[in-house]
PQR file with spaces between the fields and no chain letter, atoms N, CA, C, O and H, PARSE charges and radii, in Angstrom:
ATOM       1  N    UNK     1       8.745  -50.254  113.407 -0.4000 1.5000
ATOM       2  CA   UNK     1       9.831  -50.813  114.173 -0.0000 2.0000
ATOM       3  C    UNK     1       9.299  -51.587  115.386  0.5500 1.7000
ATOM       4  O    UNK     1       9.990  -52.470  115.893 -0.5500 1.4000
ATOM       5  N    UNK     2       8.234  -51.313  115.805 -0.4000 1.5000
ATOM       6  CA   UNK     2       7.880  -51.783  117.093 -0.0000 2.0000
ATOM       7  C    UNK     2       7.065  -53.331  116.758  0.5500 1.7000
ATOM       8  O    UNK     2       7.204  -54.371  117.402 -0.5500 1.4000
ATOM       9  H    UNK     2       7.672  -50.595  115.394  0.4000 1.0000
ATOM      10  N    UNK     3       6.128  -53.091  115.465 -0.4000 1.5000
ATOM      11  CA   UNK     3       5.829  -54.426  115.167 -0.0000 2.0000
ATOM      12  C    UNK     3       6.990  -55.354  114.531  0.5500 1.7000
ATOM      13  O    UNK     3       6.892  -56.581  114.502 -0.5500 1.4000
ATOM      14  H    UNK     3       6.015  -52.247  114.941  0.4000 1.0000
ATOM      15  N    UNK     4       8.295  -54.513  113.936 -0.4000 1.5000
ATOM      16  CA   UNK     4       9.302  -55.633  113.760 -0.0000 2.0000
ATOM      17  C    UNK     4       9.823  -55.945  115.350  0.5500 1.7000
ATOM      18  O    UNK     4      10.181  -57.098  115.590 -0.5500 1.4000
ATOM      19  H    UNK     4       8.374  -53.516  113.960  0.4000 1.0000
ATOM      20  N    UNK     5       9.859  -55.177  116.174 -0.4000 1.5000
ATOM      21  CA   UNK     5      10.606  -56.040  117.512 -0.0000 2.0000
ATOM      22  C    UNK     5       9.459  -57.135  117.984  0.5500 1.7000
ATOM      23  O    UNK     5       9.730  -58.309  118.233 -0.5500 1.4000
ATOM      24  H    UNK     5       9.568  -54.241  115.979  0.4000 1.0000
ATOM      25  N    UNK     6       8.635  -56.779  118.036 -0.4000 1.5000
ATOM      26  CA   UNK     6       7.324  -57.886  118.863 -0.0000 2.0000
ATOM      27  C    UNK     6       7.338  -59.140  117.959  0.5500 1.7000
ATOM      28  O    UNK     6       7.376  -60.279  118.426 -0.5500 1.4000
ATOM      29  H    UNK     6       8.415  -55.825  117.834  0.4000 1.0000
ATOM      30  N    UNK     7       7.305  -58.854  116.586 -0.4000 1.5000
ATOM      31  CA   UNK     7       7.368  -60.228  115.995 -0.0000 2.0000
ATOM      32  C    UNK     7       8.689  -61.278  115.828  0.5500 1.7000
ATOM      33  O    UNK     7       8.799  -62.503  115.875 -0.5500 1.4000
ATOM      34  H    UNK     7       7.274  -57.929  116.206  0.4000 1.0000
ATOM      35  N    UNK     8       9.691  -60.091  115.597 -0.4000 1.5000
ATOM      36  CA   UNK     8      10.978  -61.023  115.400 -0.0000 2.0000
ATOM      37  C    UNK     8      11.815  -60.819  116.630  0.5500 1.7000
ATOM      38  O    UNK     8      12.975  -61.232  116.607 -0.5500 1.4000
ATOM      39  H    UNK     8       9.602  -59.096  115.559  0.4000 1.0000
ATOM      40  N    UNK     9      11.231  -60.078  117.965 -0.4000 1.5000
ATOM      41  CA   UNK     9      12.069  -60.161  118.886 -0.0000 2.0000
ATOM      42  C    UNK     9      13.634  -59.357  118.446  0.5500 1.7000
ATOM      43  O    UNK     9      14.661  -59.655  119.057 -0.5500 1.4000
ATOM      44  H    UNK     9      10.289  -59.743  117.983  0.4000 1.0000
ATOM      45  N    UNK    10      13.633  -58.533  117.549 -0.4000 1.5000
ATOM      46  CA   UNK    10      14.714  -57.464  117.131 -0.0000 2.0000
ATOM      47  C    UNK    10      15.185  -56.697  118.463  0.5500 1.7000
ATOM      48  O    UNK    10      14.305  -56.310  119.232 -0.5500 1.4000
ATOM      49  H    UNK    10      12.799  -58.292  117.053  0.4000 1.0000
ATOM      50  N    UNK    11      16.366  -56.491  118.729 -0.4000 1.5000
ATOM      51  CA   UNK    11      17.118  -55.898  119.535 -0.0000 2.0000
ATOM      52  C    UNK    11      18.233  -55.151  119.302  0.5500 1.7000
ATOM      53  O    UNK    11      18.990  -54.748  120.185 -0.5500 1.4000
ATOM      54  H    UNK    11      17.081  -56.805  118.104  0.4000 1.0000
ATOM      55  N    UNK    12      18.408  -54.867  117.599 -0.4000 1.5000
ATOM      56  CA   UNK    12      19.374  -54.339  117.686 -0.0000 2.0000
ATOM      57  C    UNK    12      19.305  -52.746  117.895  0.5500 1.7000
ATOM      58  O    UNK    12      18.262  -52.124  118.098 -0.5500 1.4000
ATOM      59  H    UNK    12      17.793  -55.194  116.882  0.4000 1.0000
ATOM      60  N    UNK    13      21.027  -52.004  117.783 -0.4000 1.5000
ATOM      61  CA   UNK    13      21.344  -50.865  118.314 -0.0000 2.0000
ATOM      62  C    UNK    13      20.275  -49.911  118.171  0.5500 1.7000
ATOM      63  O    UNK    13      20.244  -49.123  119.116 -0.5500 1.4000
ATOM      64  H    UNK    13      21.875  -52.509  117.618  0.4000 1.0000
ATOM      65  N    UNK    14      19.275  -49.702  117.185 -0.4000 1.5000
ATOM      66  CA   UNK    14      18.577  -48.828  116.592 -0.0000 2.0000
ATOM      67  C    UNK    14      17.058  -49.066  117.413  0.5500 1.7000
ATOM      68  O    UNK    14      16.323  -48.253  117.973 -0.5500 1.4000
ATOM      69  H    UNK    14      19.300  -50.342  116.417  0.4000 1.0000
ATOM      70  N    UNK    15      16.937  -50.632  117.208 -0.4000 1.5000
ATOM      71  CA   UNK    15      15.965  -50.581  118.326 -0.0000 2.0000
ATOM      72  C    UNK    15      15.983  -50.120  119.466  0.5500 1.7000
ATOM      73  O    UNK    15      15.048  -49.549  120.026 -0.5500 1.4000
ATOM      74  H    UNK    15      17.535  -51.292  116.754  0.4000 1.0000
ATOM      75  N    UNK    16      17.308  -50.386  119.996 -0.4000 1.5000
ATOM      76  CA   UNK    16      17.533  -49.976  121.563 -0.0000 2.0000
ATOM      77  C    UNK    16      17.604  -48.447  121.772  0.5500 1.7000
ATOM      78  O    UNK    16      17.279  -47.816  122.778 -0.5500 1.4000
ATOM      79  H    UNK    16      18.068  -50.850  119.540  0.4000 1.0000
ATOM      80  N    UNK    17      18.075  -48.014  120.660 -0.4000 1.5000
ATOM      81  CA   UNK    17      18.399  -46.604  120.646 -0.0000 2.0000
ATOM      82  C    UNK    17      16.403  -45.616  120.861  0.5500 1.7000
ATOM      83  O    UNK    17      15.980  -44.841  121.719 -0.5500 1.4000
ATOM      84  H    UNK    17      18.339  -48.527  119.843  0.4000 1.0000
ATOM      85  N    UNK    18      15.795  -46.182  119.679 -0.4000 1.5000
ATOM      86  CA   UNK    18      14.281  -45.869  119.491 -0.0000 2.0000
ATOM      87  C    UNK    18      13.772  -46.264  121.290  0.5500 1.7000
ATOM      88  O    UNK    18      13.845  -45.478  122.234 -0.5500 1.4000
ATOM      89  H    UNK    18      16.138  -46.812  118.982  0.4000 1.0000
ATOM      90  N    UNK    19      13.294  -47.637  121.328 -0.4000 1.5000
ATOM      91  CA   UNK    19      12.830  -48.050  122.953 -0.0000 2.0000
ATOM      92  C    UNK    19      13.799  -46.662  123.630  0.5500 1.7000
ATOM      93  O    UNK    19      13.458  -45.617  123.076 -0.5500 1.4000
ATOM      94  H    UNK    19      13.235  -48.276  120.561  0.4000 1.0000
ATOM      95  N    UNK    20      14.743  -46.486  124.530 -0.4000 1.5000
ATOM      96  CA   UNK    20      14.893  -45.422  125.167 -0.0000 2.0000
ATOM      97  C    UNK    20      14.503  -43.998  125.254  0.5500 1.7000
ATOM      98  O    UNK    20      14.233  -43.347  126.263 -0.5500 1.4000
ATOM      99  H    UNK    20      15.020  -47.335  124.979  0.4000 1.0000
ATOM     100  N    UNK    21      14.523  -43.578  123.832 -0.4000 1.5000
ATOM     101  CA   UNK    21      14.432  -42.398  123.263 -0.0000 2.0000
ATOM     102  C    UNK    21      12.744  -42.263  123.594  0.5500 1.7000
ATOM     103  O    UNK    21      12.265  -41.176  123.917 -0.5500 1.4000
ATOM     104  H    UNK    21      14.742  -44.107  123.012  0.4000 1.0000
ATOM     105  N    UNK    22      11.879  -43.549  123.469 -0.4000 1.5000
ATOM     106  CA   UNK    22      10.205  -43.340  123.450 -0.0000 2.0000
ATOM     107  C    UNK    22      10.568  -43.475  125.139  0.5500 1.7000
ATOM     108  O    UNK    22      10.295  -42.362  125.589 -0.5500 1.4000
ATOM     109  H    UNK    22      12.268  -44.432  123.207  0.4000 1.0000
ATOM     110  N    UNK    23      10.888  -44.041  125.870 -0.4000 1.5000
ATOM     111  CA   UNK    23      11.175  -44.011  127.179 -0.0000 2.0000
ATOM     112  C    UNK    23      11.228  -42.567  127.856  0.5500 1.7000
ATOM     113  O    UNK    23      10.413  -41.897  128.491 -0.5500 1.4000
ATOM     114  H    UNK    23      11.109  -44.945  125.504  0.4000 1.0000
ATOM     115  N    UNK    24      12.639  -42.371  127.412 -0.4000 1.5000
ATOM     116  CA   UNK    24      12.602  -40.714  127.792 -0.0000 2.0000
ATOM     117  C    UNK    24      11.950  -40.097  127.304  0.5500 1.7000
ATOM     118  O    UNK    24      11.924  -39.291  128.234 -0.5500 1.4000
ATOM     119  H    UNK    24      13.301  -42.916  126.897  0.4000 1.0000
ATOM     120  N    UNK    25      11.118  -39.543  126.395 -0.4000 1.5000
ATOM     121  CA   UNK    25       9.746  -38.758  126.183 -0.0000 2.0000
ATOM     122  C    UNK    25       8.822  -39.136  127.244  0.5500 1.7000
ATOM     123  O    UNK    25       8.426  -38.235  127.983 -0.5500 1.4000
ATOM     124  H    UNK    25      11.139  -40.198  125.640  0.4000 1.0000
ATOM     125  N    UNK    26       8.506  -40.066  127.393 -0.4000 1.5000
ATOM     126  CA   UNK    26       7.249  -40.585  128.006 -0.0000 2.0000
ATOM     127  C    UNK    26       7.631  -40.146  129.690  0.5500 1.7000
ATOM     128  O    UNK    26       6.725  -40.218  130.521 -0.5500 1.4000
ATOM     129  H    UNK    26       8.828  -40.798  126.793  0.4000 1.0000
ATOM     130  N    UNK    27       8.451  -39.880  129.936 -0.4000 1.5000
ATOM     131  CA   UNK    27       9.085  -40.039  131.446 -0.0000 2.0000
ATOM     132  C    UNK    27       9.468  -38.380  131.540  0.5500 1.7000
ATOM     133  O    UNK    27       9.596  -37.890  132.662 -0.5500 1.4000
ATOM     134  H    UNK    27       9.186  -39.822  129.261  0.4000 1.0000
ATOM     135  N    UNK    28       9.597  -37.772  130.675 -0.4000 1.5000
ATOM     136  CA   UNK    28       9.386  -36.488  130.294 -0.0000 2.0000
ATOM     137  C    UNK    28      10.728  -35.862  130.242  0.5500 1.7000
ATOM     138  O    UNK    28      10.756  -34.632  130.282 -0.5500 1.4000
ATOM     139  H    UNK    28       9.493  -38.169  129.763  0.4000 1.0000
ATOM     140  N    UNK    29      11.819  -36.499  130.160 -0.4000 1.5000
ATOM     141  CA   UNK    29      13.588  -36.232  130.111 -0.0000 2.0000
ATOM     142  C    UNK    29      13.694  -35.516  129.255  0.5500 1.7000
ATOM     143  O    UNK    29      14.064  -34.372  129.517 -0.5500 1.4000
ATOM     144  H    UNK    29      11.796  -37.498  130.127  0.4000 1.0000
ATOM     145  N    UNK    30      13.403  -35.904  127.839 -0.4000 1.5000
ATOM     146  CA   UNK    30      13.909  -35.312  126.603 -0.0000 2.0000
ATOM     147  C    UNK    30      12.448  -34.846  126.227  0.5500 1.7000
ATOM     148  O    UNK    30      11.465  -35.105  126.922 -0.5500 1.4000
ATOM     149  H    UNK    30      13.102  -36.833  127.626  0.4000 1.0000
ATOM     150  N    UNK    31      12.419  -34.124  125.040 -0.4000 1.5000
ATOM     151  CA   UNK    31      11.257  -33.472  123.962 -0.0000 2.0000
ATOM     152  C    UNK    31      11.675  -34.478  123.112  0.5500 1.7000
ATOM     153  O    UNK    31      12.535  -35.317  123.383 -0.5500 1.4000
ATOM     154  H    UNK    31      13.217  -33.914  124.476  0.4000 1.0000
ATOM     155  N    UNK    32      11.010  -34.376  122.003 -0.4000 1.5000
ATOM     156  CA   UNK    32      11.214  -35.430  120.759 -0.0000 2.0000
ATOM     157  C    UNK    32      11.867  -34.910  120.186  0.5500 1.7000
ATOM     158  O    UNK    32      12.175  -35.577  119.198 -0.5500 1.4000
ATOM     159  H    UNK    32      10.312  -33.694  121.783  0.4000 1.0000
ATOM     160  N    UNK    33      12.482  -33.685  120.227 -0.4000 1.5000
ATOM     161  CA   UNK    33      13.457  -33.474  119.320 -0.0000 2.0000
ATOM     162  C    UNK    33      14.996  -33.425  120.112  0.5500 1.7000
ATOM     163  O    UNK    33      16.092  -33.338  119.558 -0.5500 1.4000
ATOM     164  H    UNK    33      12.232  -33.143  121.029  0.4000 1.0000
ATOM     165  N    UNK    34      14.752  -33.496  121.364 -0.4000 1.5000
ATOM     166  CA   UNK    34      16.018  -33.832  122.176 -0.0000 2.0000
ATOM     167  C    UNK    34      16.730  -34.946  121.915  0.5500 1.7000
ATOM     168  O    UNK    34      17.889  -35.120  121.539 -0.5500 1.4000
ATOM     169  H    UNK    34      13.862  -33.566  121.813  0.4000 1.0000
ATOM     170  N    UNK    35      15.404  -36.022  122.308 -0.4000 1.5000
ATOM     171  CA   UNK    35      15.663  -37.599  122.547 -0.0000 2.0000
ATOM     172  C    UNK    35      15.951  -37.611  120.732  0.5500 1.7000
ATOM     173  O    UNK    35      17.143  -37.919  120.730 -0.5500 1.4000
ATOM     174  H    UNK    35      14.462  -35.880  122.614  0.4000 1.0000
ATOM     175  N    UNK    36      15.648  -37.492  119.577 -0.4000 1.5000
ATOM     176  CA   UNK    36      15.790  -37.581  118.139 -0.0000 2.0000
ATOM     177  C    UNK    36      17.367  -37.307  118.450  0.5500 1.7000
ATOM     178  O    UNK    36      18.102  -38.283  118.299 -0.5500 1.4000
ATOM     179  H    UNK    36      14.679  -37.241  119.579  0.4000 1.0000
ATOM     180  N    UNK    37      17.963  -36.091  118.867 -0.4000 1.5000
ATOM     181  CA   UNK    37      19.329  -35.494  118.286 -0.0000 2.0000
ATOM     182  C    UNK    37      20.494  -36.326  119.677  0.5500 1.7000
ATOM     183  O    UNK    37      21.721  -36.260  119.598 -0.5500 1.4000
ATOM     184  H    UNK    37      17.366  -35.298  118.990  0.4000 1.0000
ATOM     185  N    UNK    38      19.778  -37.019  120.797 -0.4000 1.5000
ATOM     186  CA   UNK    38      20.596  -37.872  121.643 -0.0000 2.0000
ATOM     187  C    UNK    38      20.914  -38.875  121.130  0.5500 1.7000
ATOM     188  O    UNK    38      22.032  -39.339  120.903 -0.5500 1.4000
ATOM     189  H    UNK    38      18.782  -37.073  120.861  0.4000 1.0000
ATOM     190  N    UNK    39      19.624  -39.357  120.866 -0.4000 1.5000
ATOM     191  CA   UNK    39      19.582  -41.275  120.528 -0.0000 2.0000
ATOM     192  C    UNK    39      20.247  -41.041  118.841  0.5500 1.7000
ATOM     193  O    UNK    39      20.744  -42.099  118.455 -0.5500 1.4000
ATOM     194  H    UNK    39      18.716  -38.980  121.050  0.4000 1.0000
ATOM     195  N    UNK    40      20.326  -40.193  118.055 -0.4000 1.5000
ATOM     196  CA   UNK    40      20.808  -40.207  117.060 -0.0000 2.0000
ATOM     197  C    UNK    40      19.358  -41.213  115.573  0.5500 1.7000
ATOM     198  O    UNK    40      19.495  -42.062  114.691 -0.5500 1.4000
ATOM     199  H    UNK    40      19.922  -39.334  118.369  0.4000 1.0000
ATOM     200  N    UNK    41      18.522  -40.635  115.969 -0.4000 1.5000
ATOM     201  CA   UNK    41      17.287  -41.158  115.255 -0.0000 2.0000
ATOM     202  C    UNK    41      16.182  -40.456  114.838  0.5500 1.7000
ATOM     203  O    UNK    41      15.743  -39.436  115.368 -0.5500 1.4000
ATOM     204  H    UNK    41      18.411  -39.945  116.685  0.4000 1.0000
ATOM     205  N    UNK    42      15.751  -41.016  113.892 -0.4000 1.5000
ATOM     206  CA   UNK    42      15.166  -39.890  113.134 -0.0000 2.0000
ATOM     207  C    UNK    42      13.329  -39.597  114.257  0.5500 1.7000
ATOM     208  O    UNK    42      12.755  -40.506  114.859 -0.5500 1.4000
ATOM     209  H    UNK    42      16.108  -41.845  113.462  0.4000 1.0000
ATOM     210  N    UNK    43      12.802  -37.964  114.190 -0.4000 1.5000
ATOM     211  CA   UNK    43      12.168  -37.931  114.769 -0.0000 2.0000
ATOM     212  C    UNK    43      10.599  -38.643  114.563  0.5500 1.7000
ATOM     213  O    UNK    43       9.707  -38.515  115.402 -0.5500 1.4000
ATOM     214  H    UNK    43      13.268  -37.227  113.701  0.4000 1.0000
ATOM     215  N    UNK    44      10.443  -39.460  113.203 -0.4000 1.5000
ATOM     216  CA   UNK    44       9.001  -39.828  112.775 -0.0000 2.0000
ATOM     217  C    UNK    44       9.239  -41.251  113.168  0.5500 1.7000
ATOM     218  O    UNK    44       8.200  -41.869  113.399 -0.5500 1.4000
ATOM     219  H    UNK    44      11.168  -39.565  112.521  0.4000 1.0000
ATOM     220  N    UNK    45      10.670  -42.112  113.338 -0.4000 1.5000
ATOM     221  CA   UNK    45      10.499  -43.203  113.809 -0.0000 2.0000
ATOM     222  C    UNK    45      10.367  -43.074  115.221  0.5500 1.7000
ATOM     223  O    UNK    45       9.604  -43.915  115.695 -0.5500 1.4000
ATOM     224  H    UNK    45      11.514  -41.609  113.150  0.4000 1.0000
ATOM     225  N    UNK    46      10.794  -42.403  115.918 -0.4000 1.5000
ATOM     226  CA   UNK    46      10.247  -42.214  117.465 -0.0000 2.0000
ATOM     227  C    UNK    46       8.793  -42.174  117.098  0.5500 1.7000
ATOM     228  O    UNK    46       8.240  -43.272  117.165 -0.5500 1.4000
ATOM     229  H    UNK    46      11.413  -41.719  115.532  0.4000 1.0000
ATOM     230  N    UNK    47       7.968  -41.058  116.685 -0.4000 1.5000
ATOM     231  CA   UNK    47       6.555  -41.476  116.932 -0.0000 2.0000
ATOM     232  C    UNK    47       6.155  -42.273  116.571  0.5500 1.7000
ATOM     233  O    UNK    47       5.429  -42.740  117.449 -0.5500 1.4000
ATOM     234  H    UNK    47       8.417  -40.167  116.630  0.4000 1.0000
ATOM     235  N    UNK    48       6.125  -42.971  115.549 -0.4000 1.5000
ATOM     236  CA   UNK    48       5.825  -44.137  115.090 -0.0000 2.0000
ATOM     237  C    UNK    48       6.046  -45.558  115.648  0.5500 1.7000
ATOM     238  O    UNK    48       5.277  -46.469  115.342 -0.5500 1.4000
ATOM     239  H    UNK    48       6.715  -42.592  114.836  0.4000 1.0000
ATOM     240  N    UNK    49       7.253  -45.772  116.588 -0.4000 1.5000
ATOM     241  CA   UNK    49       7.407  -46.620  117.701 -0.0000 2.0000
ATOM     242  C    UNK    49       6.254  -46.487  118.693  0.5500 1.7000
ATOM     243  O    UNK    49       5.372  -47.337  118.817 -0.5500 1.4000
ATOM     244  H    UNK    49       7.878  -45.032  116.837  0.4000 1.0000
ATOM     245  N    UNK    50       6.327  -45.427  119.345 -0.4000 1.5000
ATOM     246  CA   UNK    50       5.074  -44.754  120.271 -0.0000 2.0000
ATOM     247  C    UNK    50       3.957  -44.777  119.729  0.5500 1.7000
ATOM     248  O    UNK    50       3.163  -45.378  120.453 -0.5500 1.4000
ATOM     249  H    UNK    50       7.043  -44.737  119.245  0.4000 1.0000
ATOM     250  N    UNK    51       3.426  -44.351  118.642 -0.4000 1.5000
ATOM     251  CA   UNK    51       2.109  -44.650  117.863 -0.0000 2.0000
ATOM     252  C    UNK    51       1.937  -46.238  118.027  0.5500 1.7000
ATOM     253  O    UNK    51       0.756  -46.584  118.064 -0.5500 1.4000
ATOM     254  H    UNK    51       4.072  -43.862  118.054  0.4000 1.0000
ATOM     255  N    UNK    52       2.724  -47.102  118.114 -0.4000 1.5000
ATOM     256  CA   UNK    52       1.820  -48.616  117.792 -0.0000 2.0000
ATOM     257  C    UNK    52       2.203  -49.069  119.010  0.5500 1.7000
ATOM     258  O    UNK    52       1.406  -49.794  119.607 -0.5500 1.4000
ATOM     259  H    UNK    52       3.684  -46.821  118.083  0.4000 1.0000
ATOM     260  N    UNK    53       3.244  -48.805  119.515 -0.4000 1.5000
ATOM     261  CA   UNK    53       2.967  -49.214  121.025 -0.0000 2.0000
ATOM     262  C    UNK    53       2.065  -48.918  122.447  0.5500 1.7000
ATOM     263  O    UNK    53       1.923  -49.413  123.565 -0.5500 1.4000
ATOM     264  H    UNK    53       3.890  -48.216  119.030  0.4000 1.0000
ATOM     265  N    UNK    54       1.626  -47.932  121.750 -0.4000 1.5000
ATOM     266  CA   UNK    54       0.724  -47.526  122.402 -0.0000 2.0000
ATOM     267  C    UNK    54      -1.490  -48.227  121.933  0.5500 1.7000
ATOM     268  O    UNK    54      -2.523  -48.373  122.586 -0.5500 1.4000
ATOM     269  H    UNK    54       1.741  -47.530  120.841  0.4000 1.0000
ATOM     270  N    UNK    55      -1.105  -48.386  120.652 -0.4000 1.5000
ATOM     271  CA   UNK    55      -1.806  -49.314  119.773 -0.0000 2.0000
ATOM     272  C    UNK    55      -1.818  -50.931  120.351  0.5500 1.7000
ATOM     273  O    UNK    55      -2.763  -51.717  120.284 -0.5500 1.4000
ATOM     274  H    UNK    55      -0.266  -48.267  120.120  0.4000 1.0000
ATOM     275  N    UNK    56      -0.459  -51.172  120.940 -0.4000 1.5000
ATOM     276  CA   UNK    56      -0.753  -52.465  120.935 -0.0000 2.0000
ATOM     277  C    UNK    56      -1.397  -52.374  122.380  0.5500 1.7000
ATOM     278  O    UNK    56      -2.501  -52.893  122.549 -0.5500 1.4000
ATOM     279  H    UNK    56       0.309  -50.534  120.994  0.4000 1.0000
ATOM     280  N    UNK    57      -0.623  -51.605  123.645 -0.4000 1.5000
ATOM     281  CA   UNK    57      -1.491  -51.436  124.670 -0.0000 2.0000
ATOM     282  C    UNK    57      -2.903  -51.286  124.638  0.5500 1.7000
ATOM     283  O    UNK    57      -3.691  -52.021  125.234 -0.5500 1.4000
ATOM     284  H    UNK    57       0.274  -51.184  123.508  0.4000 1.0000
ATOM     285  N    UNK    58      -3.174  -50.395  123.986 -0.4000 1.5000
ATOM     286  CA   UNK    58      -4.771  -50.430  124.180 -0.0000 2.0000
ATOM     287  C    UNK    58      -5.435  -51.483  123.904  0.5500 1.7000
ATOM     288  O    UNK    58      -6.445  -51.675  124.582 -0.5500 1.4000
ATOM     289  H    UNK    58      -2.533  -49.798  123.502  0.4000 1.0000
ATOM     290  N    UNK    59      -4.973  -52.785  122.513 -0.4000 1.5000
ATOM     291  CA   UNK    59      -5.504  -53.723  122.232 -0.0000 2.0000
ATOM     292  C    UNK    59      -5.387  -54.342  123.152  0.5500 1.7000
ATOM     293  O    UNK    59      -6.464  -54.649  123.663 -0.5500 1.4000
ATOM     294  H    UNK    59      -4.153  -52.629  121.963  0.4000 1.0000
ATOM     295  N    UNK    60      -4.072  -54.883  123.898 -0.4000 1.5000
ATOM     296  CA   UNK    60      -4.366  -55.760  124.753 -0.0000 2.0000
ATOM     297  C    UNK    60      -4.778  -55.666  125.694  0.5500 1.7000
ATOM     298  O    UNK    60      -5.325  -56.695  126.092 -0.5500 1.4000
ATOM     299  H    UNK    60      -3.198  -54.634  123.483  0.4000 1.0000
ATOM     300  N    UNK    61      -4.818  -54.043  126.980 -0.4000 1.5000
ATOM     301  CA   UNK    61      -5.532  -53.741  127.550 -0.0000 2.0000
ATOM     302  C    UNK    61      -7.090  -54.068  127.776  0.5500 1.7000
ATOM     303  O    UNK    61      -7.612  -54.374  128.848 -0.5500 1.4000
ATOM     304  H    UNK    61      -4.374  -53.208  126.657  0.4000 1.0000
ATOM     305  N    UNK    62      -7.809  -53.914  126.334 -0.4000 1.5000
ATOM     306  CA   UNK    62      -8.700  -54.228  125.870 -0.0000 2.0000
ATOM     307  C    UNK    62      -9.391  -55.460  125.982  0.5500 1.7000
ATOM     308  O    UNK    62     -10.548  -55.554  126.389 -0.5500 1.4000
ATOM     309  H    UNK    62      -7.384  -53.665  125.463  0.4000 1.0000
ATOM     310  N    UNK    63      -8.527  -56.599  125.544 -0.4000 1.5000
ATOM     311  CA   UNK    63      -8.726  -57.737  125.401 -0.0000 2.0000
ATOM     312  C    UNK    63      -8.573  -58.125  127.433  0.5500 1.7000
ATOM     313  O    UNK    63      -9.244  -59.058  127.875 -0.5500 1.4000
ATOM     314  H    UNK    63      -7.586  -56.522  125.213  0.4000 1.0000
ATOM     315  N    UNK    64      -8.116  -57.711  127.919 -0.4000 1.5000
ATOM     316  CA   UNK    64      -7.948  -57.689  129.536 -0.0000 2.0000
ATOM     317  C    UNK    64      -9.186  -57.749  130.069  0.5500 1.7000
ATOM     318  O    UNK    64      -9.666  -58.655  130.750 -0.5500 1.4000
ATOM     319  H    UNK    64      -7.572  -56.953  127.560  0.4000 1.0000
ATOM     320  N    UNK    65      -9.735  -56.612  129.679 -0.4000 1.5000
ATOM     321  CA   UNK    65     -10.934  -56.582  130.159 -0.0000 2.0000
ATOM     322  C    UNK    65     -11.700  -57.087  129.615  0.5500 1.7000
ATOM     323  O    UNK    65     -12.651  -56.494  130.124 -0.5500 1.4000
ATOM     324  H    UNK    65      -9.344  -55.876  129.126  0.4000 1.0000
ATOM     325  N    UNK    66     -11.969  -57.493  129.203 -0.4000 1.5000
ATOM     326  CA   UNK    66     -12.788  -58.496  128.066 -0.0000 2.0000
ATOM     327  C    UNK    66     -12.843  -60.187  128.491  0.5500 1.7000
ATOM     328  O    UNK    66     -13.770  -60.995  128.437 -0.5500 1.4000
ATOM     329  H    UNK    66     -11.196  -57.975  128.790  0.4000 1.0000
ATOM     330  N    UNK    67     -11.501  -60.313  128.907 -0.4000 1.5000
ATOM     331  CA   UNK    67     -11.470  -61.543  129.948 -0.0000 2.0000
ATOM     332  C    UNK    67     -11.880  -61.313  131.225  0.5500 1.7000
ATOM     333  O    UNK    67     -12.415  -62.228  131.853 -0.5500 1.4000
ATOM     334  H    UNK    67     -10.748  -59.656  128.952  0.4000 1.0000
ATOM     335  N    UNK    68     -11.708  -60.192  131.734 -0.4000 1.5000
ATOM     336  CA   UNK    68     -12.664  -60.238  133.401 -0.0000 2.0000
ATOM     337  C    UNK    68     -13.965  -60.314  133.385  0.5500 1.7000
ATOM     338  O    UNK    68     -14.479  -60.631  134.458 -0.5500 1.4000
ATOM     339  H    UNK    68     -11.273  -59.450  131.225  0.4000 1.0000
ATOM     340  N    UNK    69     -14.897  -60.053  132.189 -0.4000 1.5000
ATOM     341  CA   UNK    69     -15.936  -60.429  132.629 -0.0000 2.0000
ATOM     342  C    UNK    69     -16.499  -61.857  131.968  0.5500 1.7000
ATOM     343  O    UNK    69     -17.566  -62.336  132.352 -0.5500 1.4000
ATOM     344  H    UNK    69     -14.479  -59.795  131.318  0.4000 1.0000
């Protein structure tokens, strides 16, 4: 889901619903099975949002530093 929003710029309800739900985990509001039974989404697409977004951070992070020197 996260490489369909970055490429096609996807926004719909489900996306928005997933983005929050990885939000509140990360911010420490909900557990993953909180934010799963709030946002109304299943709990392997939450990690799996978080798994590559966190994937893409490190790449580009990566590539960051890679331009400073």
């Amino acid at each position: 889901m996260f490489r369909e929003y970055m490429l096609k710029g996807t926004m719909n309800p489900e996306v928005q619903a997933v983005f929050k739900a990885a939000a509140d985990i990360s911010n420490g509001v909900f557990s993953l099975k909180e934010a799963a039974n709030f946002y109304k989404v299943h709990p392997a697409v939450i990690v799996q949002f978080i798994a590559e977004s966190t994937e893409y951070d490190m790449i580009f992070s990566k590539r960051g530093d890679d331009d400073s020197n």
